[in-house]
N, CA, C and O atoms as CSV, one atom per row, in Angstrom:
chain,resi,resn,atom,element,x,y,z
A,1,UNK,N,N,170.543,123.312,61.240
A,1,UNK,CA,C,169.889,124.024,62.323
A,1,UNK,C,C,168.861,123.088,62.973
A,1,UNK,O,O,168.084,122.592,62.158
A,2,UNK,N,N,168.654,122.686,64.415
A,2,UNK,CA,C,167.862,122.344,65.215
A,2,UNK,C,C,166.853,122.596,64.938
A,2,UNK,O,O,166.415,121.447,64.881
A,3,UNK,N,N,165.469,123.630,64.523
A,3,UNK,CA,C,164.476,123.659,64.694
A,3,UNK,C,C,164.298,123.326,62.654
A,3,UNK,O,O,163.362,122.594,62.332
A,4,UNK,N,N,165.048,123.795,61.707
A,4,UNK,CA,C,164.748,123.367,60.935
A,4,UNK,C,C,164.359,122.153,61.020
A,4,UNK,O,O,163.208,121.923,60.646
A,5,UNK,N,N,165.305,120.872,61.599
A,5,UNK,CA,C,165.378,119.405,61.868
A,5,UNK,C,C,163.829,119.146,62.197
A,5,UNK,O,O,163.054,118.542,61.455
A,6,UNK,N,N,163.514,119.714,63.454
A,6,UNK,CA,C,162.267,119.771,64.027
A,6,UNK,C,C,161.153,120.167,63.373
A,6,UNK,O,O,160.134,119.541,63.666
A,7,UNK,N,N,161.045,121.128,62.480
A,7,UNK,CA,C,160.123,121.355,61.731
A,7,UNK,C,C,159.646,120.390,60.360
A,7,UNK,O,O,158.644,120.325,59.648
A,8,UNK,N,N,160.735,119.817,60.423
A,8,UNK,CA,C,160.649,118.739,59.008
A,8,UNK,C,C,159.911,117.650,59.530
A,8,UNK,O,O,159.384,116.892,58.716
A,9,UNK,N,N,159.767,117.416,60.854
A,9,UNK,CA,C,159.109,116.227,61.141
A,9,UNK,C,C,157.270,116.291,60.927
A,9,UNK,O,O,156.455,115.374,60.820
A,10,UNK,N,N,157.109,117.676,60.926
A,10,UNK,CA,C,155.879,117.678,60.296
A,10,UNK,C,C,154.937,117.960,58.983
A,10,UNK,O,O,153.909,118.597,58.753
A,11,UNK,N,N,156.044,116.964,58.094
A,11,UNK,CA,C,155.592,116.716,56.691
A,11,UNK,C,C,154.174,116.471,56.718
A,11,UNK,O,O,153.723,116.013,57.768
A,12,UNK,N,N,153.575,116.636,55.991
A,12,UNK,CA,C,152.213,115.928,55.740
A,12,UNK,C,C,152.168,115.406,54.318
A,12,UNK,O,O,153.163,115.457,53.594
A,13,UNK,N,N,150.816,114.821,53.855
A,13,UNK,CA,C,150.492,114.389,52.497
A,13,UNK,C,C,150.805,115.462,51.231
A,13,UNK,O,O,151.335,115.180,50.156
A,14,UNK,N,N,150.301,116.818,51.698
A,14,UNK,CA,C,150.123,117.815,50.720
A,14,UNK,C,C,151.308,119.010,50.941
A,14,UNK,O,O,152.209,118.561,51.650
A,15,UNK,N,N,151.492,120.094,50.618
A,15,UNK,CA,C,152.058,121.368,50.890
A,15,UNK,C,C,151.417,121.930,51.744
A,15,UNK,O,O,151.747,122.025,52.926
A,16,UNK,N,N,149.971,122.568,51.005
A,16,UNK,CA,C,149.233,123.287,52.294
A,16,UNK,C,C,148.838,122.870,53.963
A,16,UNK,O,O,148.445,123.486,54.953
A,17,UNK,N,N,149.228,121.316,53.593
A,17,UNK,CA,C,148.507,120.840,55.302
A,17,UNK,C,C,149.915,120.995,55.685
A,17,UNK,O,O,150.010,121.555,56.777
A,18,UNK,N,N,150.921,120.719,55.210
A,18,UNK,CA,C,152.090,120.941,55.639
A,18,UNK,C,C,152.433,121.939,56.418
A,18,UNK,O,O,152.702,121.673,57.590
A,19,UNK,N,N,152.497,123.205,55.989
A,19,UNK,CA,C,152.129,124.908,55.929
A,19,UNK,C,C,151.303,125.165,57.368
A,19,UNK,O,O,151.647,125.850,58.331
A,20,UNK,N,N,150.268,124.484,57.195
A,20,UNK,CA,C,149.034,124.581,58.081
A,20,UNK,C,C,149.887,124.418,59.503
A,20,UNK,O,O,150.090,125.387,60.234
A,21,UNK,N,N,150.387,123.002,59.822
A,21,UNK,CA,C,151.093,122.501,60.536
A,21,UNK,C,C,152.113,123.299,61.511
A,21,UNK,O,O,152.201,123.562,62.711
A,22,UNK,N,N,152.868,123.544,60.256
A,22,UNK,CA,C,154.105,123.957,61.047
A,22,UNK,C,C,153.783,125.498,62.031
A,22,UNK,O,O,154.241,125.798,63.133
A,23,UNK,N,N,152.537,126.507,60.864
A,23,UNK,CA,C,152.350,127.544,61.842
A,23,UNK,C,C,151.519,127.297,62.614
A,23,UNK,O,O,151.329,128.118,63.511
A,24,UNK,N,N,150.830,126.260,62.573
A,24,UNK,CA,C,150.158,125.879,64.080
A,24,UNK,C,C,151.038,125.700,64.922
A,24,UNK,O,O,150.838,126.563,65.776
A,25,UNK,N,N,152.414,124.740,65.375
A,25,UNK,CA,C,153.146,124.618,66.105
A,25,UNK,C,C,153.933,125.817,66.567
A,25,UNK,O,O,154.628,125.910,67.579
A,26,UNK,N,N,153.704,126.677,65.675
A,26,UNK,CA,C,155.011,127.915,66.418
A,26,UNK,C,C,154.174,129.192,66.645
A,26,UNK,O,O,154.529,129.884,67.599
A,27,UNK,N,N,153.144,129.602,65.936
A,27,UNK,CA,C,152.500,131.073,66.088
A,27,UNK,C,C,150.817,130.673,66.296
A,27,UNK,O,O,150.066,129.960,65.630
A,28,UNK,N,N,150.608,131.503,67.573
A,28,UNK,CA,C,148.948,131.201,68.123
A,28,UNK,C,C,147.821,132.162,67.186
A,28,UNK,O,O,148.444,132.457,66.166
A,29,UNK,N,N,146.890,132.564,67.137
A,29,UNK,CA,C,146.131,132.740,65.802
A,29,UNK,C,C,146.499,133.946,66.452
A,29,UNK,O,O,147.552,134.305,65.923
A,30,UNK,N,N,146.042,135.045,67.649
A,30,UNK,CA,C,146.282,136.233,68.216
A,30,UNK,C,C,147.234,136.939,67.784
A,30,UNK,O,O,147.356,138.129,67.495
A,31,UNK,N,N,148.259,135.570,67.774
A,31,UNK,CA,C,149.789,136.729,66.990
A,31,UNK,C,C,149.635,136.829,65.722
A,31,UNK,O,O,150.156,137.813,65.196
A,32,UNK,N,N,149.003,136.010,64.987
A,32,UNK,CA,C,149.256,135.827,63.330
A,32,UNK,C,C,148.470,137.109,62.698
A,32,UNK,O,O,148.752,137.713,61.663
A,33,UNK,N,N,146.987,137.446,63.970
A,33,UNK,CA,C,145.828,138.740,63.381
A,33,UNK,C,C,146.577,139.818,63.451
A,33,UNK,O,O,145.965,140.786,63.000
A,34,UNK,N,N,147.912,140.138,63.915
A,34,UNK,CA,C,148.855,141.145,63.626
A,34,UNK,C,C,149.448,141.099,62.227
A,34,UNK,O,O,149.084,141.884,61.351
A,35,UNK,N,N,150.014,140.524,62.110
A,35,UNK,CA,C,150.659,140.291,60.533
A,35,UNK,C,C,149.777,139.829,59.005
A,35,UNK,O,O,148.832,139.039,58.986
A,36,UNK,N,N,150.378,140.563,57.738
A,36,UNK,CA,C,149.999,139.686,57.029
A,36,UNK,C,C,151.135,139.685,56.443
A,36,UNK,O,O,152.207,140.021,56.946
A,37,UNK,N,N,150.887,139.199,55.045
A,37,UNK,CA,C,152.685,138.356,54.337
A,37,UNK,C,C,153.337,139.378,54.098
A,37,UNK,O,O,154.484,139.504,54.527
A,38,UNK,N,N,152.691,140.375,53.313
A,38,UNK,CA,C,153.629,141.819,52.844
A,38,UNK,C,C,153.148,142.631,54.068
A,38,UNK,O,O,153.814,143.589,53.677
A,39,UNK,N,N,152.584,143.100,55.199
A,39,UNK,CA,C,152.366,144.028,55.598
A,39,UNK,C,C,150.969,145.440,55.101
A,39,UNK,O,O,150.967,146.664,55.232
A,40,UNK,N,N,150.068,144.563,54.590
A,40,UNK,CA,C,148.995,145.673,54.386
A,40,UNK,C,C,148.033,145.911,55.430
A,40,UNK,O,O,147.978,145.329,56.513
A,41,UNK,N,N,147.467,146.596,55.106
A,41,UNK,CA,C,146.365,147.201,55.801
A,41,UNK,C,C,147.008,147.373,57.647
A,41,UNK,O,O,146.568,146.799,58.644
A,42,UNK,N,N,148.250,148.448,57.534
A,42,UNK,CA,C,149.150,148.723,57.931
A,42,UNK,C,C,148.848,146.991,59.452
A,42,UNK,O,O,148.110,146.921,60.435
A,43,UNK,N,N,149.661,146.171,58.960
A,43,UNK,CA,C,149.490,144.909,59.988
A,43,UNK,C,C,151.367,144.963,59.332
A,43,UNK,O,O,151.910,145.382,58.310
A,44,UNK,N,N,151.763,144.372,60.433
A,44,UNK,CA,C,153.471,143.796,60.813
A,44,UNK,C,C,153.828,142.901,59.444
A,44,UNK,O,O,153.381,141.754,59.421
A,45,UNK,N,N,154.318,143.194,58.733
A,45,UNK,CA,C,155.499,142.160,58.022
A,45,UNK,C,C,155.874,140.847,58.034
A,45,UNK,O,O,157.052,140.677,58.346
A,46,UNK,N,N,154.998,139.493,57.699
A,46,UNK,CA,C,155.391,138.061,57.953
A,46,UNK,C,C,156.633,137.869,57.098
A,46,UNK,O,O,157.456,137.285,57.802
A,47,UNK,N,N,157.132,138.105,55.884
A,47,UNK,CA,C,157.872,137.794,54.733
A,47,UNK,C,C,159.181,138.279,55.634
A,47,UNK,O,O,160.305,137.821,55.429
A,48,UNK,N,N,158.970,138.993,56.373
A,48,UNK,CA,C,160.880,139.353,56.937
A,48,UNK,C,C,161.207,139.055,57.900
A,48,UNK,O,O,162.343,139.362,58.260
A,49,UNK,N,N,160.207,138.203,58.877
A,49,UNK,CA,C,160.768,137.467,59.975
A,49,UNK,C,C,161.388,136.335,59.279
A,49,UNK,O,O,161.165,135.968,58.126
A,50,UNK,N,N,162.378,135.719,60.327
A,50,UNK,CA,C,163.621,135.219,60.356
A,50,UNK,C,C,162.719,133.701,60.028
A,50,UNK,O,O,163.022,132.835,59.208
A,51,UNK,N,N,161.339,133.734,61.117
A,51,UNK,CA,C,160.684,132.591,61.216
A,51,UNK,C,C,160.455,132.102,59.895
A,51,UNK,O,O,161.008,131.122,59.397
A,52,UNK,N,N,159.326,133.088,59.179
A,52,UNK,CA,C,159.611,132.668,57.705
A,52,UNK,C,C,160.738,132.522,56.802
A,52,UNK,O,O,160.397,131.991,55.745
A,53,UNK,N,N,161.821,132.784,56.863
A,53,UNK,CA,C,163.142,132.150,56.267
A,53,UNK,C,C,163.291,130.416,56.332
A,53,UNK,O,O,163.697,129.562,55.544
A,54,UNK,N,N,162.766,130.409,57.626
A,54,UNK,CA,C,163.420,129.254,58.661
A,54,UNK,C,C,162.001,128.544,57.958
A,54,UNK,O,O,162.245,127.894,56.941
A,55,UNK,N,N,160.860,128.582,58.292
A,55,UNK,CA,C,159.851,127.853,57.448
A,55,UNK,C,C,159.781,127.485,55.831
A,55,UNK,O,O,159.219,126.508,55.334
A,56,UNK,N,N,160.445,128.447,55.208
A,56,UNK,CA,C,160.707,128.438,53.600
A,56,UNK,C,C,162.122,126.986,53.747
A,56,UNK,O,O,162.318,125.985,53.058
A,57,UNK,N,N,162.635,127.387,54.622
A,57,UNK,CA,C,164.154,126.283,54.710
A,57,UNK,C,C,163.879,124.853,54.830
A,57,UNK,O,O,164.428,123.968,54.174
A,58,UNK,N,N,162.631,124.644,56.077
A,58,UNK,CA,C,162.381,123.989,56.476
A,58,UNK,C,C,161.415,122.880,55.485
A,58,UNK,O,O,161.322,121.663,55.646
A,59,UNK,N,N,160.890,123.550,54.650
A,59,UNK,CA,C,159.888,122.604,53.674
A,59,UNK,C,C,160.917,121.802,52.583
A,59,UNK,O,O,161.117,120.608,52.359
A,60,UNK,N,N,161.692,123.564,51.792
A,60,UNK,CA,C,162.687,123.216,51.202
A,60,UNK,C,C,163.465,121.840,50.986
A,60,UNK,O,O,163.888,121.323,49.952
A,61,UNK,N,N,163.514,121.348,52.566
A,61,UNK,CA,C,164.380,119.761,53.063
A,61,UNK,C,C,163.453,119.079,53.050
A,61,UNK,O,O,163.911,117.950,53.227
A,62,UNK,N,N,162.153,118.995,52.931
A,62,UNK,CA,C,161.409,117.808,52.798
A,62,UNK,C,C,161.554,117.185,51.430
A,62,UNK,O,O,161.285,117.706,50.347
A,63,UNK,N,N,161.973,116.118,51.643
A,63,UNK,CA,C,161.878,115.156,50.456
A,63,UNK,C,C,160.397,115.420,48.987
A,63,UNK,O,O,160.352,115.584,47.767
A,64,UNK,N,N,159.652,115.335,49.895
A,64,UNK,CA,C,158.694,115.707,49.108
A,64,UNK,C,C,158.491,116.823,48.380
A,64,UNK,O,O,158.009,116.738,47.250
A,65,UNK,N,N,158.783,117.843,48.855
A,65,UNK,CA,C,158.406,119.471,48.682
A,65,UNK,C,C,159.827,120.131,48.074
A,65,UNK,O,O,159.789,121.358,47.989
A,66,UNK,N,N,161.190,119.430,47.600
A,66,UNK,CA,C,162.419,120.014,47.684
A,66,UNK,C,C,162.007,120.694,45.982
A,66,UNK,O,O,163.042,121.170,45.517
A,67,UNK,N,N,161.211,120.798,45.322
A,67,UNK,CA,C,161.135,121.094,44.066
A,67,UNK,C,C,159.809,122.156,43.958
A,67,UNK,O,O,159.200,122.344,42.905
A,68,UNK,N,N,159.525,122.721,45.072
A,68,UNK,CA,C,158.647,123.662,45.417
A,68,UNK,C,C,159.126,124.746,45.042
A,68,UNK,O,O,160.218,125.084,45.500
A,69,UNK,N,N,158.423,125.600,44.087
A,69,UNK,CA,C,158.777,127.118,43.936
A,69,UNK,C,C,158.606,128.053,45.215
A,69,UNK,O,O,157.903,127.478,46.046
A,70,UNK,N,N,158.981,129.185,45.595
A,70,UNK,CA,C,158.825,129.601,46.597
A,70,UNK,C,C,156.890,130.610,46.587
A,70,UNK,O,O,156.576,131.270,47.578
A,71,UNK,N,N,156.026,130.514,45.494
A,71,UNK,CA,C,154.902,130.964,45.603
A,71,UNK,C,C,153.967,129.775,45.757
A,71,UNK,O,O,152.739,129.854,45.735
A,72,UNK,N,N,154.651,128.711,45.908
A,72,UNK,CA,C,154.203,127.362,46.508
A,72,UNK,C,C,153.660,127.400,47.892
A,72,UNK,O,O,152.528,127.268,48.359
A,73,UNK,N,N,154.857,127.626,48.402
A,73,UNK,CA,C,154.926,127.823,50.038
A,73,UNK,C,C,154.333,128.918,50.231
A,73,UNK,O,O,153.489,128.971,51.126
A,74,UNK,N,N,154.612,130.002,49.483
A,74,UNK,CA,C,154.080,131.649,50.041
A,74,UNK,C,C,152.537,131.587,50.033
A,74,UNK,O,O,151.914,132.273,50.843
A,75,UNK,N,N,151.872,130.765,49.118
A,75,UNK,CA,C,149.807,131.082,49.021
A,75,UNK,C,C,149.433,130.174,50.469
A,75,UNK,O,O,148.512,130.459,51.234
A,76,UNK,N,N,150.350,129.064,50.626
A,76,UNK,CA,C,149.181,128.485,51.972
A,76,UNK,C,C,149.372,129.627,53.098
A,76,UNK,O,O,148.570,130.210,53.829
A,77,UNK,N,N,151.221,129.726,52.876
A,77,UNK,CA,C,151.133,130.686,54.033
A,77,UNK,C,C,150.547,132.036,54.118
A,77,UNK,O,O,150.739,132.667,55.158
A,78,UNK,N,N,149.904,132.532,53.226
A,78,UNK,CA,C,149.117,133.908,53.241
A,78,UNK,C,C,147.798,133.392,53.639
A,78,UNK,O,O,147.145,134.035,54.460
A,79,UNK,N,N,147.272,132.140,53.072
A,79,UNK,CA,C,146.220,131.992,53.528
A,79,UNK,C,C,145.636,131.607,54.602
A,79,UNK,O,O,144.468,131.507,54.976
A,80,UNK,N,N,146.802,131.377,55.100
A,80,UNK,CA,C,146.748,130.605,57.055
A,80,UNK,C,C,146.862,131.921,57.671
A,80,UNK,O,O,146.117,132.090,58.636
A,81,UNK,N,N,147.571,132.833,57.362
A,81,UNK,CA,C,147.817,133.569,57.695
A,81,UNK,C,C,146.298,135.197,58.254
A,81,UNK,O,O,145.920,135.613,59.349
A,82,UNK,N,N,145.947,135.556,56.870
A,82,UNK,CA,C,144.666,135.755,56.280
A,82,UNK,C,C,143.387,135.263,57.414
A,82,UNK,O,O,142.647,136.030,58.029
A,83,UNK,N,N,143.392,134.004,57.461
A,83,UNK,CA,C,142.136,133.479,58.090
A,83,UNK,C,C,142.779,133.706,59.506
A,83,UNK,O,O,142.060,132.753,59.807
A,84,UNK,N,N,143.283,133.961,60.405
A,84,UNK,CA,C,143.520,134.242,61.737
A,84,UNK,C,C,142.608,135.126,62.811
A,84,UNK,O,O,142.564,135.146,64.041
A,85,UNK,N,N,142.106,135.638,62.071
A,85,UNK,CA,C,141.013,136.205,62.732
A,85,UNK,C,C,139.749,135.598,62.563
A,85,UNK,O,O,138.736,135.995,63.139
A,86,UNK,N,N,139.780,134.895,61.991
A,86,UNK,CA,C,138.402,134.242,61.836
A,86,UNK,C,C,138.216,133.215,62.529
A,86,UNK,O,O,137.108,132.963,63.002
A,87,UNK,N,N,139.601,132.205,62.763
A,87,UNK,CA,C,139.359,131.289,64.219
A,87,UNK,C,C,139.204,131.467,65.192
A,87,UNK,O,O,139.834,132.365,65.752
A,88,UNK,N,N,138.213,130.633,65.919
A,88,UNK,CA,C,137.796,130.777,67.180
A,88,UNK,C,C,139.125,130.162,68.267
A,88,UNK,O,O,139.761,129.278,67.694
A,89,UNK,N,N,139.523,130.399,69.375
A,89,UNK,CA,C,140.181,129.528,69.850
A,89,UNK,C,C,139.587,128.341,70.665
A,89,UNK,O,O,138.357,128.303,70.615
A,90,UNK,N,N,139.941,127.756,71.108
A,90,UNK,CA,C,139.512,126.469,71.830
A,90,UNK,C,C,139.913,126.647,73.293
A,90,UNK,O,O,140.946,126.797,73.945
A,91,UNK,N,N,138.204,126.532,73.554
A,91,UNK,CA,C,137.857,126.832,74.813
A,91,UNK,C,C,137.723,125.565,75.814
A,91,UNK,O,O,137.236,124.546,75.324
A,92,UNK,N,N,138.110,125.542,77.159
A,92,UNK,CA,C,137.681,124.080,77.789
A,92,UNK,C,C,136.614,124.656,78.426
A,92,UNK,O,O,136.433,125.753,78.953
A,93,UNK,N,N,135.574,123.120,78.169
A,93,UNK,CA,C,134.048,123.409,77.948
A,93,UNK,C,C,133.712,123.027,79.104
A,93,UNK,O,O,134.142,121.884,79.255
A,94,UNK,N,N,132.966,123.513,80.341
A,94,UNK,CA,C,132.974,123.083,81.359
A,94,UNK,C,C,132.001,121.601,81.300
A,94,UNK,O,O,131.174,121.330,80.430
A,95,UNK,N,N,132.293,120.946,82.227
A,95,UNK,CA,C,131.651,119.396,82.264
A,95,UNK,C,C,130.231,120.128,82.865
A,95,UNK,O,O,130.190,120.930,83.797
A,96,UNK,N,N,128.951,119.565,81.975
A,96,UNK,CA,C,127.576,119.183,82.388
A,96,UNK,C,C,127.617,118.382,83.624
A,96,UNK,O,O,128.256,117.402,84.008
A,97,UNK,N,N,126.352,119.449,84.295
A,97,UNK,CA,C,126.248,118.652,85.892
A,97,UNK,C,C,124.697,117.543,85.272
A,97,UNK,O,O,123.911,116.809,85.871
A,98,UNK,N,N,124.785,117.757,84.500
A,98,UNK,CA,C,123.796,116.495,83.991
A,98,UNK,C,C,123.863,115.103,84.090
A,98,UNK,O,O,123.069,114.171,84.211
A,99,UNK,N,N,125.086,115.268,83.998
A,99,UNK,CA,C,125.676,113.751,84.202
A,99,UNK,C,C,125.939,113.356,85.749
A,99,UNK,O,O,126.380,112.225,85.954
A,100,UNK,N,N,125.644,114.401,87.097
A,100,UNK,CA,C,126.271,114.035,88.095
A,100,UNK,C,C,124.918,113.675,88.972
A,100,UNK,O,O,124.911,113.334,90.155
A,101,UNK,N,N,123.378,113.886,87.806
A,101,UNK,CA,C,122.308,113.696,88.692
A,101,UNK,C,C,121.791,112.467,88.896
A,101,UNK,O,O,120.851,112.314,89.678
């Protein structure tokens, strides 16, 4: 699969930065404060999107990570997950007219 391919390119050193990575590239923090992994505190279901299949697949093929249990992958991703409301997003900061005096 194509995006598996694509997702493997962002191995990192560890698992969790790994993790970190890949749902940075595909889900913005806004969508993630909907979901958690099982669905509590009545929030949407992460564990049964297709995405997470495809992210569990995707580490799976890393050389590094192919001997990963699947509660390996599942704690960063609850915990990336988890903290989504707590990031701020990134704002463009308007330029100081300080500099234009």
């Amino acid at each position: 699969m194509k995006l598996i391919a694509e997702l493997k390119r962002f191995s990192r050193s560890t698992l969790p930065s790994t993790v970190r990575i890949i749902l940075r590239k595909i889900f913005t923090d806004a969508l993630l404060e909907k979901f958690s992994y099982k669905g509590l505190k009545k929030k949407k279901v992460f564990y049964t999107l297709a995405t997470c299949t495809v992210i569990f697949d995707a580490i799976k093929q890393m050389k590094k990570f192919k001997l990963s249990d699947a509660v390996d992958i599942e704690t960063p991703i609850r915990t990336f997950i988890s903290g989504a409301k707590f990031r701020e997003p990134k704002k463009n900061l308007p330029i100081s007219n300080e500099l234009s005096s």
